[in-house]
MARGU-203386 format. One record per residue: y, x, z of N, C-alpha, C in turn; residue number from 1; residue in three letters. Coordinates in steps of 0.1 Angstrom, whole numbers. Layout:
BEGIN
<guba n_north="Y" n_east="X" n_up="Z" ca_north="Y" ca_east="X" ca_up="Z" c_north="Y" c_east="X" c_up="Z" nr="NUM" rest="ala"/>
...
//
This chain:
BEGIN
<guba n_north="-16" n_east="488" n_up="33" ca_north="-7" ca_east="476" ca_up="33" c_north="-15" c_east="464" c_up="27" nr="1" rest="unk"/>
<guba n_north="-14" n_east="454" n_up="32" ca_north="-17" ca_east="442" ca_up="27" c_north="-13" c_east="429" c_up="21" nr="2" rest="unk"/>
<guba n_north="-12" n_east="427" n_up="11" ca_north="-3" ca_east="415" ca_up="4" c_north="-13" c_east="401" c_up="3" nr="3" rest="unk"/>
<guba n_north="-5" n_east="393" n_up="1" ca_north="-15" ca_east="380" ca_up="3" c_north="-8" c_east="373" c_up="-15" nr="4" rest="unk"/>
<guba n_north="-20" n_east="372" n_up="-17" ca_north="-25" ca_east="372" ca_up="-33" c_north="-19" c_east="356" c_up="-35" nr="5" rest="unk"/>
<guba n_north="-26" n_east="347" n_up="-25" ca_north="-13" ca_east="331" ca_up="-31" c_north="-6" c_east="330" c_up="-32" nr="6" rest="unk"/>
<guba n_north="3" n_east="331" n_up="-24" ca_north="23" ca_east="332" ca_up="-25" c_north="26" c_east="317" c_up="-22" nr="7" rest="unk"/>
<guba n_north="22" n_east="314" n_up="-11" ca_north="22" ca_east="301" ca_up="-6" c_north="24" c_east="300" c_up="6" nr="8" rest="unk"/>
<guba n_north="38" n_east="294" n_up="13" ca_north="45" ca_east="290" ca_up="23" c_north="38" c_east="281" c_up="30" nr="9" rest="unk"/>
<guba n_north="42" n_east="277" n_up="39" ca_north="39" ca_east="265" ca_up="47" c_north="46" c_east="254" c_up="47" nr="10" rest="unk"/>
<guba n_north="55" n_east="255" n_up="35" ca_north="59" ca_east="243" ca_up="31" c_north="60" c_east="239" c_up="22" nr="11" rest="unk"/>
<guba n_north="47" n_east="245" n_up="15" ca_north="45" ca_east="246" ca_up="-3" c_north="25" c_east="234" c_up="0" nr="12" rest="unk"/>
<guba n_north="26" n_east="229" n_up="14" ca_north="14" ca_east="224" ca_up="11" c_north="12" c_east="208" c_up="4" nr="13" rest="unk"/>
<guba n_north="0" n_east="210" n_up="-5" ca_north="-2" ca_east="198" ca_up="-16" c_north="-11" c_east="194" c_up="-10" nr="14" rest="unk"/>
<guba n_north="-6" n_east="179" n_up="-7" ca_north="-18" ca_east="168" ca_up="-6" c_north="-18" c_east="159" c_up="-15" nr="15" rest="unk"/>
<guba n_north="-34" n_east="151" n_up="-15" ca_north="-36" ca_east="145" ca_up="-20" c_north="-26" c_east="130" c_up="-23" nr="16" rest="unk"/>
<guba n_north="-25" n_east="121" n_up="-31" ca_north="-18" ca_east="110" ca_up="-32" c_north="-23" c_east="100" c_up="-19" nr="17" rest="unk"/>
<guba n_north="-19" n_east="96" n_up="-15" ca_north="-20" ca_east="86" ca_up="-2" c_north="-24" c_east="73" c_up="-9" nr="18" rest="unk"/>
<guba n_north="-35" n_east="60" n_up="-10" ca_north="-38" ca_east="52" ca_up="-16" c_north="-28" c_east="38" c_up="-12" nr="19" rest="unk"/>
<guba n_north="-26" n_east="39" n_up="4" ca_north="-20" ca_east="31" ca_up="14" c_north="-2" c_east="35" c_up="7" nr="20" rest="unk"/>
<guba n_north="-2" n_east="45" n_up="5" ca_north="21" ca_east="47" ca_up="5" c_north="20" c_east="44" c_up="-12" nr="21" rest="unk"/>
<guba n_north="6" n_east="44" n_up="-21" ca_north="12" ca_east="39" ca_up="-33" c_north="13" c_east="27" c_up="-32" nr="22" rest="unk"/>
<guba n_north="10" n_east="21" n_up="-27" ca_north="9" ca_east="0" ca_up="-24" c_north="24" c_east="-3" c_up="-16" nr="23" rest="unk"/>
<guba n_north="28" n_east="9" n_up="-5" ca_north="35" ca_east="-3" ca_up="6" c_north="46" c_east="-6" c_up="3" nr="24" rest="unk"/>
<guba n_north="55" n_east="0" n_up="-12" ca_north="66" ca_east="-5" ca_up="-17" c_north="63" c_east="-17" c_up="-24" nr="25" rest="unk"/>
<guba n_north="53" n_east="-22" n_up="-24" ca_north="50" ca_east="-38" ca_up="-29" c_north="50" c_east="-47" c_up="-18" nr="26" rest="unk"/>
<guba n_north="50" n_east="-45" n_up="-5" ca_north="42" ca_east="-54" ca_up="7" c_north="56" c_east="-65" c_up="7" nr="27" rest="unk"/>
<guba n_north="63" n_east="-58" n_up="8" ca_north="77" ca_east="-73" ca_up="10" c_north="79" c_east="-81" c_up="0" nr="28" rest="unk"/>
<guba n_north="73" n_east="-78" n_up="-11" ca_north="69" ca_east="-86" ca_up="-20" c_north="57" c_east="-98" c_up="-18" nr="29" rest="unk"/>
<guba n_north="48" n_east="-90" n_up="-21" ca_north="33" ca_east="-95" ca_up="-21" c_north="30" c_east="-101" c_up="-10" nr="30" rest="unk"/>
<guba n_north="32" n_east="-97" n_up="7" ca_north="32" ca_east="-110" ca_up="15" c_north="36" c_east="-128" c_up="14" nr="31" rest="unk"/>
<guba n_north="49" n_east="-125" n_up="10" ca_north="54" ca_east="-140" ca_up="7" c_north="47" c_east="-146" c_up="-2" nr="32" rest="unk"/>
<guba n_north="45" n_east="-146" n_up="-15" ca_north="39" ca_east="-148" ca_up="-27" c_north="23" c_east="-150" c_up="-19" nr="33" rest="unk"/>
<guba n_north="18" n_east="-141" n_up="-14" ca_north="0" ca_east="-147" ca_up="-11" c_north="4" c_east="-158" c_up="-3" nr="34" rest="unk"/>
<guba n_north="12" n_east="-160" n_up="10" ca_north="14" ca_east="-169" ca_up="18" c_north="17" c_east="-181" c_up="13" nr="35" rest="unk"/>
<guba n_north="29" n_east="-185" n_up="6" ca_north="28" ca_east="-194" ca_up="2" c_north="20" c_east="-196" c_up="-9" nr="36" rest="unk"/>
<guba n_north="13" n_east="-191" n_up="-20" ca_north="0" ca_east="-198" ca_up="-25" c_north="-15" c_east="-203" c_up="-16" nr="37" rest="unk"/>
<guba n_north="-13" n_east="-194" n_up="-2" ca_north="-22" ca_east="-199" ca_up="6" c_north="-18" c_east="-210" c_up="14" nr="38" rest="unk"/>
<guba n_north="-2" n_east="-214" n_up="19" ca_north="-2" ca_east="-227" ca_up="24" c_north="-2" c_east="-237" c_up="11" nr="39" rest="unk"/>
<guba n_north="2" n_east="-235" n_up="-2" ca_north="-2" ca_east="-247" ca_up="-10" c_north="-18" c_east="-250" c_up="-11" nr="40" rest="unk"/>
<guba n_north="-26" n_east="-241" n_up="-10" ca_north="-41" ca_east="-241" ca_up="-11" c_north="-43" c_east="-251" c_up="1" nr="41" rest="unk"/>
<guba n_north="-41" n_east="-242" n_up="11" ca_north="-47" ca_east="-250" ca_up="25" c_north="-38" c_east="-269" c_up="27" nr="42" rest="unk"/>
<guba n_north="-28" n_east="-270" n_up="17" ca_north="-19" ca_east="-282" ca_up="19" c_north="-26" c_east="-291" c_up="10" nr="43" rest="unk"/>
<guba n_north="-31" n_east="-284" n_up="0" ca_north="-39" ca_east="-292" ca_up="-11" c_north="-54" c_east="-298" c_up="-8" nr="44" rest="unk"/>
<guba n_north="-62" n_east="-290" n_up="-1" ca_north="-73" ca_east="-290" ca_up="3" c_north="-70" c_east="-302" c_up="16" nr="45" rest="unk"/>
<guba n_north="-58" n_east="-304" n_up="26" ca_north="-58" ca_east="-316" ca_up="36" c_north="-56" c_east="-325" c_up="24" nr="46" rest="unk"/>
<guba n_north="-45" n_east="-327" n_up="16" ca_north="-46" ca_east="-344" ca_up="10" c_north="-56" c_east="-346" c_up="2" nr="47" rest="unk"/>
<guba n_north="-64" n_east="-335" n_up="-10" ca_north="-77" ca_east="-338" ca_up="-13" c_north="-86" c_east="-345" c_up="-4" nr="48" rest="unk"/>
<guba n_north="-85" n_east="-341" n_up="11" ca_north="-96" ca_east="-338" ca_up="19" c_north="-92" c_east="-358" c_up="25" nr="49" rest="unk"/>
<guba n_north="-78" n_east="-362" n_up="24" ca_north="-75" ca_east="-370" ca_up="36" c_north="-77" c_east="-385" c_up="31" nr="50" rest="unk"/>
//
C-alpha cells in the first residue's frame, strides 16, 4: 500500500504574493492624483514657457 507523506490537495496550493494584486487596490486612487499633478506640471511649464 502506498500513502503520500504531504497531505496536500489540489486546493491546498500556495503561491507566492503577486507584486502587481498588492498595488491594484490603489490604482483608482493613484491615477487621478498623478494626472492631475501632471496636467498642473505640463500647465505650468506652457505659462513659464509663454
Amino acid at each position: 500500500m502506498s500513502t503520500h507523506a504531504t497531505g496536500q490537495s489540489h486546493g491546498d496550493d500556495q503561491y507566492p504574493p503577486d507584486g502587481v494584486e498588492a498595488i491594484v487596490h490603489a490604482v483608482p486612487l493613484v491615477l487621478p492624483v498623478a494626472g492631475g499633478i501632471l496636467i498642473f506640471l505640463l500647465a505650468f511649464i506652457a505659462v513659464y514657457m509663454a
